[in-house]
C-alpha positions in Angstrom: 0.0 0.0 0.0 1.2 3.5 -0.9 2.4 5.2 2.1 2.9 8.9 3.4 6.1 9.2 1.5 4.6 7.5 -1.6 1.9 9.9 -1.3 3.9 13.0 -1.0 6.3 11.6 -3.2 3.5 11.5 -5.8 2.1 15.0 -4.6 5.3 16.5 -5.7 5.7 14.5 -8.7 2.7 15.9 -10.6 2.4 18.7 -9.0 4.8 21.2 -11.8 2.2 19.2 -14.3 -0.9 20.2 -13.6 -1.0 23.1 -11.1 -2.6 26.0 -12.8 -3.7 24.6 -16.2 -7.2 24.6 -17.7 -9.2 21.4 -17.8 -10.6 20.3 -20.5 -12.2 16.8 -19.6 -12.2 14.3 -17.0 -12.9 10.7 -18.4 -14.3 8.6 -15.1 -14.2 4.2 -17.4 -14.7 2.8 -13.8 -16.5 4.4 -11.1 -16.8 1.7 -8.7 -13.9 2.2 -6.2 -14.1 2.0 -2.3 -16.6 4.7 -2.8 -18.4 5.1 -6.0 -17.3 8.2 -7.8 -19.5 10.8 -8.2 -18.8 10.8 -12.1 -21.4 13.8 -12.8 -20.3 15.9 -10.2 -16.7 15.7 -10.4 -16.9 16.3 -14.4 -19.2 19.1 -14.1 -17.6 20.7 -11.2 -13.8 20.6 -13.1 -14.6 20.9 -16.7 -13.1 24.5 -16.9 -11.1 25.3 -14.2 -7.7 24.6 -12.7 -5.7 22.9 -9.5 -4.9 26.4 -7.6 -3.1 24.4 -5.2 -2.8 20.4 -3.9 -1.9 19.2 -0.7 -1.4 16.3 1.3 -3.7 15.5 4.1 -2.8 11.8 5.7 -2.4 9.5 2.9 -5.1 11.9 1.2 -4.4 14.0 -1.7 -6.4 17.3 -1.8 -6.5 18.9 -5.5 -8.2 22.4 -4.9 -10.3 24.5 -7.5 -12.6 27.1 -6.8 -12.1 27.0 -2.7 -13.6 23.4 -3.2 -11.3 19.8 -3.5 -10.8 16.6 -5.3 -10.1 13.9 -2.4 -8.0 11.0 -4.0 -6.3 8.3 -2.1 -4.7 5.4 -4.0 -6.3 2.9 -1.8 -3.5 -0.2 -1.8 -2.3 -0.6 -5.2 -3.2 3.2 -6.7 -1.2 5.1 -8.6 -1.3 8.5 -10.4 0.7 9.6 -13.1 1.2 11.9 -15.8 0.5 10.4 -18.9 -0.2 10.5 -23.0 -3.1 9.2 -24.6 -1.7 6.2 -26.2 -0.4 4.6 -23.2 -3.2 3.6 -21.8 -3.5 0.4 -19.8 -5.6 -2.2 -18.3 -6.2 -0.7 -15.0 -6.3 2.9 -16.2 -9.7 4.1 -14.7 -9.5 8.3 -14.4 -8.0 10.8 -16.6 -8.3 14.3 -16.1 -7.3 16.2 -19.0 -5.9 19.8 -19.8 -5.9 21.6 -22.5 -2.0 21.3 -23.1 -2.3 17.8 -23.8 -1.5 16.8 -20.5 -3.6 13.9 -18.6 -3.6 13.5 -15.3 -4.2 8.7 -15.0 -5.5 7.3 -11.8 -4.8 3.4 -11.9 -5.8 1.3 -9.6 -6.0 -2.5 -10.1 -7.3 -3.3 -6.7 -10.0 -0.8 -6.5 -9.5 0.1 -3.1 -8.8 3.6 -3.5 -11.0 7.0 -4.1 -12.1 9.9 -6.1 -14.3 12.0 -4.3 -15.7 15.7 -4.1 -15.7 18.2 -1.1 -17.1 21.4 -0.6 -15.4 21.1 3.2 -12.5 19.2 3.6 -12.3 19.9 7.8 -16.1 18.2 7.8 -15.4 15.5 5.0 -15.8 12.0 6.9 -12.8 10.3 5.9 -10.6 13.7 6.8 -12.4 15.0 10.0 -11.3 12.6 12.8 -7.7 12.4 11.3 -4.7 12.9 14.1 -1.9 15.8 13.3 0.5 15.0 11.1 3.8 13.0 11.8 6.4 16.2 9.9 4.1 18.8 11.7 4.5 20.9 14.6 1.8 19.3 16.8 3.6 16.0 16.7 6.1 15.0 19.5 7.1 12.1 21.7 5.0 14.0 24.8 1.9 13.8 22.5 2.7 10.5 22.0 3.2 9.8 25.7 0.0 11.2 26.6 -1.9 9.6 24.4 -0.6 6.2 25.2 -1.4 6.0 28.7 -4.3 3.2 29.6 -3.7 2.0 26.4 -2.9 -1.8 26.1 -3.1 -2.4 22.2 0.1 -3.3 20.4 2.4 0.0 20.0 2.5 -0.8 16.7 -1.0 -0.6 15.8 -1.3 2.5 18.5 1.3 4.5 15.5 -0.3 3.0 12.7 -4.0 4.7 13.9 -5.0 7.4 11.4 -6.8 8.9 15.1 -3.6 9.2 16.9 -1.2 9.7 14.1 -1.7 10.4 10.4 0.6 8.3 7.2 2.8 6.1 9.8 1.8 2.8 7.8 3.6 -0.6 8.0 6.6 -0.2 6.6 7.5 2.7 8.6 6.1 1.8 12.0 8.4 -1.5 11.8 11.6 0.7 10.8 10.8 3.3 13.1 10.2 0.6 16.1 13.2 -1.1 15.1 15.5 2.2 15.0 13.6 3.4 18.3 14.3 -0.1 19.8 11.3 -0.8 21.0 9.4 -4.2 20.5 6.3 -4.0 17.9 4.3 -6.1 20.6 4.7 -3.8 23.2 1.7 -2.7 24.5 1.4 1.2 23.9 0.5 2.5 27.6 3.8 0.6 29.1 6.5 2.2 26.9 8.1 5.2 29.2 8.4 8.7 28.3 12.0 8.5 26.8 11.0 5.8 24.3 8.3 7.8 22.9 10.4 10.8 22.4 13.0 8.5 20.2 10.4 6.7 18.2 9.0 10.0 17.5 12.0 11.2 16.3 12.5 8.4 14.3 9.4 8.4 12.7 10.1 12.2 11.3 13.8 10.9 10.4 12.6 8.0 8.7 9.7 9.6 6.6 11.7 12.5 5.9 14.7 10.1 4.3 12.1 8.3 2.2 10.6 11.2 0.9 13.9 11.8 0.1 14.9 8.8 -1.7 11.7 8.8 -3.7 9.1 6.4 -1.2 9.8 2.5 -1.0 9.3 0.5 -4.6 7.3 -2.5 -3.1 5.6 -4.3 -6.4 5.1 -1.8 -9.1 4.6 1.7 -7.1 6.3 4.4 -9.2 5.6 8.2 -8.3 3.9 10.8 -10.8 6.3 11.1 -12.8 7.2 7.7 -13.3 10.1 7.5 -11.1 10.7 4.4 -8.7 11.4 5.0 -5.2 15.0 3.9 -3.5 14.2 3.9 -0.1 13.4 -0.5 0.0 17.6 -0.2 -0.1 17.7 1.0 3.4 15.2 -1.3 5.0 16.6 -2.6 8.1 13.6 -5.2 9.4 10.5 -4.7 7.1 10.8 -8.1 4.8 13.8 -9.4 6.2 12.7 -11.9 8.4 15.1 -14.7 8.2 17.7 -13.2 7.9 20.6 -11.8 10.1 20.0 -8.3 11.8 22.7 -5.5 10.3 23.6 -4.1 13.7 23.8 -7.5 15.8 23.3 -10.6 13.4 20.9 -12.0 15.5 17.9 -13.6 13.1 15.3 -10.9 12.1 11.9 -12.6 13.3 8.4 -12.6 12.0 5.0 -12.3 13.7 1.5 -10.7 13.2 0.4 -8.3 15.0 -3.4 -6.5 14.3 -3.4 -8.9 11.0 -0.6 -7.6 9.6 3.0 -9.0 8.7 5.7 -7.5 11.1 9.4 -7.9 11.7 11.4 -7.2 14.6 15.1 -8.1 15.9 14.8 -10.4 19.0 18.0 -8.2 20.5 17.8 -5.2 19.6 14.4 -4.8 20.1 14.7 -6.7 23.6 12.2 -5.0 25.8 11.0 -1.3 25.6 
């Protein structure tokens, strides 16, 4: 699934495309995603106008025109790129097209993701209830700390909610728990103080590094403009289990933890 860093890696890939330029269609060949796109509305609400500005809410992309916004999320195998015409492929369900010649292709084998319209994005349900964001100011390890307390889920899944944290998905929450040395297991109200400040840190350092590299390339994500992401080269425990630790050799272990696949280093990640 496309991640914070895929997302904002894609943000700023199409971004210098389409920002500003007049639309000239939108072609919806599949509206049944997650949420079945309102194909009238969105047509007749962008055929026209332009993107005055796009930003990143979550794992949300917000594409806003007239003080109103396009909601897409690539759900877990979406994609958006910028394409031509005659490269259009199996999975290819949205293009939104401007008058250069440009086209703006949602893909999205799985279906899972979303094209939807606001006139609100601080009331919209799937944005309203979201926590802050992990590279903002509100986010710390005290905010972290305090929200933890009494809780007994698994830390991991405690990061990974979209209430409590916004974009920290698998991938990251393992390499973050790993770097912060903290077990995934651990239940979220017993880690102390100091451990939330490091794995806070680490979460910034690691999202900001694979923003950096271009997001993770796990199966076939590529940003918007068509560029694979680097950051799978400096994975340290997410898909390694098996194999030896880098920092202490020790066997990487596997286990599942809120029915997803996690990986942690039995001594390293020891205790808190």
């Amino acid at each position: 699934m496309p991640e914070l860093p895929e997302v904002e890696t894609t943000l700023r890939g199409i971004e210098p495309f389409i920002l500003n330029k007049k639309i000239s269609s939108v072609v919806i060949r599949q509206s049944s995603l997650r949420w079945t796109v309102p194909t009238k509305l969105i047509q007749k609400k962008l055929l026209g106008r332009t993107f005055s500005n796009i930003t990143r809410r979550g794992k949300y992309l917000l594409l806003e025109s007239c003080n109103e916004h396009l909601i897409i999320h690539l759900g877990m195998s979406g994609s958006l790129r910028i394409a031509k015409k005659e490269d259009l492929k199996k999975h290819d369900h949205i293009d939104v097209c401007f008058v250069d010649g440009t086209i703006l292709r949602y893909c999205d084998p799985r279906r899972f993701g979303c094209f939807l319209w606001t006139k609100d994005v601080e009331t919209h349900f799937l944005l309203k209830d979201l926590g802050p964001e992990p590279l903002g100011n509100y986010f710390s390890g005290d905010y972290l700390f305090h929200n933890s307390r009494k809780r007994k889920v698994p830390i991991k899944n405690f990061i990974m909610n979209s209430k409590v944290v916004v974009g920290v998905g698998n991938i990251y929450a393992t390499e973050a728990l790993f770097a912060a040395a903290i077990r995934p297991s651990s239940k979220a109200g017993k880690v102390p103080r100091k451990k939330y400040d490091l794995l806070a840190k680490e979460i910034v350092t690691i999202l900001r590094r694979s923003i950096k590299d271009g997001g993770t390339t796990l199966r076939d994500f590529v940003s918007g403009n068509n560029t694979p992401g680097y950051f799978k080269q400096s994975l340290k425990v997410y898909g390694r289990e098996g194999k030896e630790c880098y920092e202490c050799q020790t066997i990487i272990k596997g286990q599942r933890i809120g029915q997803r696949a996690s990986a942690y280093c039995p001594l390293c990640q020891s205790s808190f």
